[in-house]
C-alpha positions in Angstrom: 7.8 6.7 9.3 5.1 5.3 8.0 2.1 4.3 9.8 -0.2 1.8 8.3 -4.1 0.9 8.1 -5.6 -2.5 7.3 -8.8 -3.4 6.0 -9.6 -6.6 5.7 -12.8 -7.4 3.4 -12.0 -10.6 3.1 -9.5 -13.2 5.2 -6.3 -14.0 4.2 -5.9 -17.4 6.0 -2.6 -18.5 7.8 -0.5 -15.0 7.2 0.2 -12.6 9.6 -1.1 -9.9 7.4 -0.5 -6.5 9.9 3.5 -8.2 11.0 4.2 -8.5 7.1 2.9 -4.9 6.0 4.7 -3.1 8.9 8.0 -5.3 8.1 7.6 -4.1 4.6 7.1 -0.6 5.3 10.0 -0.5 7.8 12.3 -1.4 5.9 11.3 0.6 2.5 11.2 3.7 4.6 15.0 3.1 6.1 15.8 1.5 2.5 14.4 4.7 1.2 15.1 7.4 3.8 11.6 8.6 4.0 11.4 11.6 6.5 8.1 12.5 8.1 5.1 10.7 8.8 3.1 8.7 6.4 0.2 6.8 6.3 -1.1 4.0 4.1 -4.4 1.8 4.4 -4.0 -1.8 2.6 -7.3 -3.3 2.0 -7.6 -7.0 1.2 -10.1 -7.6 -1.3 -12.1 -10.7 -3.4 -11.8 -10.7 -7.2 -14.9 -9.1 -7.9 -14.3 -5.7 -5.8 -11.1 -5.7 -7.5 -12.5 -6.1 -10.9 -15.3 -4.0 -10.3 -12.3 -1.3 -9.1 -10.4 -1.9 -12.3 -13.6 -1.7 -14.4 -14.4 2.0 -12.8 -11.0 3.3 -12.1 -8.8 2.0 -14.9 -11.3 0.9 -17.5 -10.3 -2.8 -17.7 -12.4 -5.2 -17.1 -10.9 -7.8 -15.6 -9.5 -8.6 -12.3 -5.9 -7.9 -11.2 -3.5 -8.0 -8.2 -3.1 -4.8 -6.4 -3.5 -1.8 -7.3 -2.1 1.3 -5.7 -4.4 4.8 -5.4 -1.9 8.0 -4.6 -3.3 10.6 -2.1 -1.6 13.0 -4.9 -0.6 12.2 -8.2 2.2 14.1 -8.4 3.6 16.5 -5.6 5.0 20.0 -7.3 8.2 19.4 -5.1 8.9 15.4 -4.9 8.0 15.3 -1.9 5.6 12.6 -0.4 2.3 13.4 1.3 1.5 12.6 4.6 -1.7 10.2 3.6 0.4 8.1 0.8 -2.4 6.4 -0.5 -4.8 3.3 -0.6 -3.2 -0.6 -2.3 -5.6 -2.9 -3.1 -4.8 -6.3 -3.0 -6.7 -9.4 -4.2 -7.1 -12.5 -2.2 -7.7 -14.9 -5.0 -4.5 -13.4 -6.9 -2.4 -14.0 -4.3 -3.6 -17.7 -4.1 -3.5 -18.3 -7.5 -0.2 -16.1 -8.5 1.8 -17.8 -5.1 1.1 -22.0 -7.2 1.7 -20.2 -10.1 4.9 -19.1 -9.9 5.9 -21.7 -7.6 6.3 -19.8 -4.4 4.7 -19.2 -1.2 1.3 -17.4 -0.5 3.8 -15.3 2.1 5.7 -14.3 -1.1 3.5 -13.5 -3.4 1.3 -11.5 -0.3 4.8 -9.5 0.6 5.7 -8.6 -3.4 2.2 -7.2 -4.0 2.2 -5.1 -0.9 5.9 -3.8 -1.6 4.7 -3.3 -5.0 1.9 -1.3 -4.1 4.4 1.2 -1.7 7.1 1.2 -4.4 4.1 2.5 -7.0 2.7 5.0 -4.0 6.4 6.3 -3.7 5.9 7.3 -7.5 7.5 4.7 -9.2 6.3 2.6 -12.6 6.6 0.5 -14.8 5.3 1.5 -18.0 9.1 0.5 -20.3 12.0 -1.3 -19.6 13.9 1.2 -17.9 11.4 2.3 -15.3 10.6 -1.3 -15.1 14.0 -2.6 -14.3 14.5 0.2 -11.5 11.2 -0.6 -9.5 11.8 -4.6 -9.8 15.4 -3.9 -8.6 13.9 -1.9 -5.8 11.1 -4.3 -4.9 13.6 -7.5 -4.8 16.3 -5.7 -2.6 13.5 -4.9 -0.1 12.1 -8.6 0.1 15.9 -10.4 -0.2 16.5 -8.1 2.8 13.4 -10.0 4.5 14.4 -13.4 3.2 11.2 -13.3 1.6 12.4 -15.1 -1.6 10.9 -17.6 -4.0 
């Protein structure tokens, strides 16, 4: 099961933010089979904590979405820690990615955060291949929502 914590730095009007992330985690861990318990804190940022994040963390310098902090990089024996991680995700993205791909803030909110788990759970998408199996993953989980565009 996993068990969730939300910090909100900034407001993310008219979304039920803490009923969408525990939807979302739900149904990845029965979608996933994910024994044990888990945690993960979500923290809702503005585009310059996330930028400034980026800039330290990743070296870019530039805002972005979400981004997703494992506990542990890489556990010796697959398994996944109890404290999963930290996801990031920016307020302003989510405004402006939701008008510009022409769906709702509610599904652009709900992709980053399954995002975030799916990269948590250890998956990527650095080429096509890995790419193509964390999409496929992310878009079962939200069609089983009917969180679609």
């Amino acid at each position: 099961m996993i068990k969730t914590n939300i910090i909100k730095e900034v407001e993310l009007e008219n979304l039920d933010i803490k009923k969408i992330i525990k939807k979302i985690t739900k149904r990845i861990n029965k979608v996933e089979k994910i024994k044990g318990k888990h945690t993960i804190s979500f923290i809702i940022v503005d585009s310059n904590k996330i930028w400034e994040i980026n800039k330290e963390y990743r070296k870019i310098d530039s805002p972005t979405d979400v981004i997703s902090f494992a506990a542990i990089d890489d556990s010796i024996d697959g398994s996944i820690p109890e404290e999963m991680g930290d996801i990031f995700i920016c307020k302003e993205r989510v405004l402006s990615q939701a008008n510009e791909y022409g769906h709702s803030i509610l599904r652009e909110f709900a992709f980053l955060c399954t995002h975030g788990v799916y990269h948590l759970l250890g998956y990527d998408h650095q080429n096509e291949e890995e790419e193509k199996i964390m999409f496929e993953k992310q878009e079962k989980i939200l069609k089983d929502l009917k969180i679609e565009r």
